[in-house]
C-alpha positions as CSV (number, residue, x, y, z in Angstrom):
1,X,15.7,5.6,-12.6
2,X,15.0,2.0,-11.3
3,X,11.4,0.3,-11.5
4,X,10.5,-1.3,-8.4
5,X,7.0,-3.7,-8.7
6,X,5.5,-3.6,-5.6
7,X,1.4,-4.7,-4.4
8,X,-1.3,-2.8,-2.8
9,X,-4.2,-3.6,-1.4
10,X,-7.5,-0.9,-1.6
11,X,-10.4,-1.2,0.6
12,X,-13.4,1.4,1.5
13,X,-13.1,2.8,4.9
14,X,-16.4,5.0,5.4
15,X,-16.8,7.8,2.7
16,X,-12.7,7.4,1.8
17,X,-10.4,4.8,0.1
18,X,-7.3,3.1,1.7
19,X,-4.3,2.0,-0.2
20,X,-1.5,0.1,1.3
21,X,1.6,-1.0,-0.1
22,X,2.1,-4.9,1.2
23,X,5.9,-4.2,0.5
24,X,6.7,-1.3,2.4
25,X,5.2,0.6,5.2
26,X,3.2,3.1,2.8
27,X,-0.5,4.0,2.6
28,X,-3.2,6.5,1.3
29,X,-6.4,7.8,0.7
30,X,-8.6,9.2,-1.1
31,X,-12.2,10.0,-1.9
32,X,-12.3,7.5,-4.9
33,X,-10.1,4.1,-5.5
34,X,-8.5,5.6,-8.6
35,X,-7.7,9.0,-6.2
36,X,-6.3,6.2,-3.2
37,X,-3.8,4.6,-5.5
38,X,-2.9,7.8,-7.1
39,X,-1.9,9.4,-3.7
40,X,-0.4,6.2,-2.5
41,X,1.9,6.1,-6.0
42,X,3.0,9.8,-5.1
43,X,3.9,8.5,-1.4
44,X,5.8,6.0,-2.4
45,X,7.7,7.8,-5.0
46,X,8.4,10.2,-1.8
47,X,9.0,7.3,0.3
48,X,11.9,5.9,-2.6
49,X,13.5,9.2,-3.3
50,X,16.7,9.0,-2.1
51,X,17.0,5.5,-1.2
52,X,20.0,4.5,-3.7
53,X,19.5,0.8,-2.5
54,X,15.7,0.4,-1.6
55,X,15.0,-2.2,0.7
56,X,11.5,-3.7,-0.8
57,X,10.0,-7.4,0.8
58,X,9.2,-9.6,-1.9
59,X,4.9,-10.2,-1.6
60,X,4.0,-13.6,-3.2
61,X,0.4,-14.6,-4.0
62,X,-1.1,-12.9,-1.1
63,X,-3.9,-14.1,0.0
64,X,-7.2,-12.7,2.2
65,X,-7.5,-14.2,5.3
66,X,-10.6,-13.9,7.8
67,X,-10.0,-14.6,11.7
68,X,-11.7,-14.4,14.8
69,X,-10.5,-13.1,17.9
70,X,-11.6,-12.9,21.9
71,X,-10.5,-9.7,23.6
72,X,-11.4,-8.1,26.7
């Protein structure tokens, strides 16, 4: 089994948790941080099983970024 490092970012949406992987399309949630990243590692462990070859984008010092935008 191959060990893939990968980054998530966890934020509080209402009553739940969100956890996203910056790396892959994957997220979760859950009714605690701790419960959010425990689903999202049991996604993504569904999300890699039978990849032979995952295809994982490499994350580097991200970074929060604030912006403002106009819309109709």
């Amino acid at each position: 089994m191959a060990k893939i490092s990968v980054k998530s970012v966890v934020w509080q949406e209402g009553k739940y948790y969100v956890a996203r992987c910056l790396n892959v399309e994957v997220s979760s949630f859950g009714e605690t941080r701790q419960e959010a990243l425990a689903n999202l590692d049991e996604a993504l462990d569904l999300y890699f099983e039978d990849q032979k070859k995952p295809k994982v984008s490499p994350i580097n010092r991200p970074q929060i970024v604030s912006q403002s935008l106009r819309y109709a």
